[in-house]
LUMRO-107141 format. One record per residue (C-alpha): x, y, z. Coordinates in steps of 0.25 Angstrom, whole numbers, plus 5000, padded with zeros to 4 digits. Example, Ala and Ser with C-alpha at 12.3 -4.5 7.8 and 13.67 -1.06 7.14 Angstrom:
% residues 2
504949825031 505549965029 
% end
This chain:
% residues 323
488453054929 487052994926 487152904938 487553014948 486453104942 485453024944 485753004959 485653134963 484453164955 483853064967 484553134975 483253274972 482253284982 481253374986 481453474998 481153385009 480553425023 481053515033 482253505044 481453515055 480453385050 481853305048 482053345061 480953255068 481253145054 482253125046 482053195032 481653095026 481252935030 481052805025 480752735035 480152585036 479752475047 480852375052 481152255043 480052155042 480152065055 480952165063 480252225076 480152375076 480252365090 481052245098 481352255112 482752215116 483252225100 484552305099 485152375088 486752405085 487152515075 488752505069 489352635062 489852565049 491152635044 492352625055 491352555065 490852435059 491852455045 493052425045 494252505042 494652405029 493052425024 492652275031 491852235041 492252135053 491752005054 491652025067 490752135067 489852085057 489751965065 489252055078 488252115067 487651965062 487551915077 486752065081 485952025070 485551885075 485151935088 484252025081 484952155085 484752275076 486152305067 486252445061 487452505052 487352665054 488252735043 488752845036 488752775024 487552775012 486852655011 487652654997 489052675004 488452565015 488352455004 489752465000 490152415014 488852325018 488452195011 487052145012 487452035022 487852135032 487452125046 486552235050 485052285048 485152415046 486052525041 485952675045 486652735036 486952885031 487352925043 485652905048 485252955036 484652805031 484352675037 484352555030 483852405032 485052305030 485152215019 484452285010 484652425011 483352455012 483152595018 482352635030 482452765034 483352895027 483553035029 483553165022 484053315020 483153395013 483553485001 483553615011 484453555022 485353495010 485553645006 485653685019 486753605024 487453605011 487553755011 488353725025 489253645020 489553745007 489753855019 490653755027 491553725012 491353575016 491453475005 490153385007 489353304999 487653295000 486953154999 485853114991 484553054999 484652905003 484652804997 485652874988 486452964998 487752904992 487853014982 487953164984 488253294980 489553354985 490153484985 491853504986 492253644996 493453624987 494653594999 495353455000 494553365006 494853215001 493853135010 492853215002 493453184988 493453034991 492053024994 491753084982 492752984975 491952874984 490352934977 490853014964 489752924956 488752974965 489153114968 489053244962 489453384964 488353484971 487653574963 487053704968 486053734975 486153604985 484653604987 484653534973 485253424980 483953394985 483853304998 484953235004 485453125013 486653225019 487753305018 489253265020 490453355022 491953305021 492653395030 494253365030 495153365041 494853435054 493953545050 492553445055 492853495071 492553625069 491553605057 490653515061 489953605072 489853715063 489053635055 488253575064 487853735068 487553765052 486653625052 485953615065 484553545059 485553435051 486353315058 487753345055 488653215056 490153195056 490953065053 492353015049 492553015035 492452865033 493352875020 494752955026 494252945040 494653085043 493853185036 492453215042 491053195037 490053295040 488553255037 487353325037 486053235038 484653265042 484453305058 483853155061 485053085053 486053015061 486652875064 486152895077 484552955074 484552845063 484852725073 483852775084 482652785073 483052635068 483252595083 481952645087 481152585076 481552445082 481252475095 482652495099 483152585107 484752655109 484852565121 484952435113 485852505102 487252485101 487952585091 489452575086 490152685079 491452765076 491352905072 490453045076 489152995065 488952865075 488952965088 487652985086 487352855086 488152825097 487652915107 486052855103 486552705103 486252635119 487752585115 488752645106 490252595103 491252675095 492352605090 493752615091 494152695078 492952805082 493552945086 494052975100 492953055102 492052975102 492652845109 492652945120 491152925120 490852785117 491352665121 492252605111 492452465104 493452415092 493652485079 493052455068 494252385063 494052275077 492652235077 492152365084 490552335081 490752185086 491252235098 490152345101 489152235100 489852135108 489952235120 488452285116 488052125118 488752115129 488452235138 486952255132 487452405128 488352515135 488252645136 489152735128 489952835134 
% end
């Protein structure tokens, strides 16, 4: 369709620069000063960063009252509130309103950071055409099913690529994005530049695949989540080397004068762990996997007020550390 065209024609770049000069900054940034009348650097500030899905989002799709609450009074006492997310920023404004309660969203994974209300973005990441190629030819050697996102801001459409076994998780999210998705054409360097790549991988068969790729893509982050739409399948995602929830949160911490010390950090799956392990304070909450529980202290699930309660005990005890 002329609509679907059209997005991935924005979706061309240039090659871009070299791994190794991502590896000291993200690909590419858009980067800007803190919002008019904010401090760059304020003793004493804090700053708590929720997971959005199964942490802060509710099983039914809503948010608690109660949680938002905790959210507005951070807010008034001039603490720093920071969604960090998997989502798109498009996939983010079907589940956010302008009226909610934070000032900044991470989402992508890391990949993009973004002023809230407003959306207006601050800081994104890259892959460049060669590393595109180069870690889609891994997932064709693998016979993964995987789609390859377009640049932020418009990283909700991609191109996928069927291995040709069952796999219904994969075939819903292309249900979810058919309007913005297209089959990948040969070779994938005419992708051009892309925010990451994203592999459905069914039933148990992540355990043993997920090193192995991480052996094939040694200069790449390669991430793994929970499906959020059948809760079983995994996500496999391949971003630059300086994308994650938990770089991404350190690089807007630090431009506030902010350090891990005075960071609480509440999250339920493996993309929070780096986030996690970098935060002074990090919660998991009760629906998160064993695995992880055994690390970090827990509070409620998401379905009981989970986040309220990480930033009661955070207020209370001045921060804990995890393990």
């Amino acid at each position: 369709m002329a609509e679907n065209d059209a997005v991935f024609r924005k979706g061309q770049g240039n090659p871009c620069r070299s791994a190794q000069e991502g590896d000291s900054a993200p690909m590419t940034e858009s980067i800007t000063d803190a919002p008019t009348g904010e401090k760059k650097s304020e003793r004493g500030r804090r700053m708590v960063v929720t997971d959005l899905d199964g942490t802060l989002y509710r099983s039914d799709r809503t948010f608690s009252a109660t949680d938002l609450a905790a959210l507005t009074e951070l807010g008034r006492k001039g603490v720093l509130r920071v969604v960090a997310t998997g989502r798109s920023l498009y996939s983010l404004g079907r589940a956010v309103g302008p009226e909610f309660p934070v000032d900044y969203v991470i989402f992508s994974s890391g990949a993009g950071v973004a002023r809230h209300p407003g959306w207006e973005i601050v800081k994104k990441a890259h892959l460049c055409p060669e590393q595109v190629d180069r870690a889609t030819g891994v997932f064709l050697d693998a016979d993964l099913d995987f789609m390859i996102h377009l640049p932020i801001p418009e990283n909700h459409g991609f191109a996928y690529h069927r291995a040709g076994g069952p796999n219904p998780d994969f075939e819903k999210r292309l249900t979810l994005y058919r309007e913005v998705s297209r089959p990948l054409r040969e070779p994938p360097l005419e992708f051009g530049e892309a925010t990451q790549l994203l592999a459905v991988v069914p039933g148990a068969r992540a355990q043993s695949l997920l090193p192995a790729l991480r052996g094939h893509l040694p200069d790449f982050n390669v991430i793994r989540t929970t499906s959020p739409l059948d809760g079983r399948s995994t996500w496999v995602e391949v971003f630059p080397p300086s994308v994650s929830k938990g770089r991404t949160a350190a690089w807007l911490a630090a431009g506030r004068g902010i350090g891990p010390e005075d960071v609480v950090a509440v999250g339920n799956d493996y993309n929070d762990l780096d986030l996690l392990e970098w935060a002074g304070t990090g919660y998991v909450v009760e629906n998160a996997p064993d695995d992880l529980k055994a690390v970090f202290p827990i509070v409620a699930s998401n379905d009981r007020c989970g986040v309220a309660e990480a930033v009661e005990l955070f207020e209370r005890t001045g921060g804990v550390s995890h393990g």
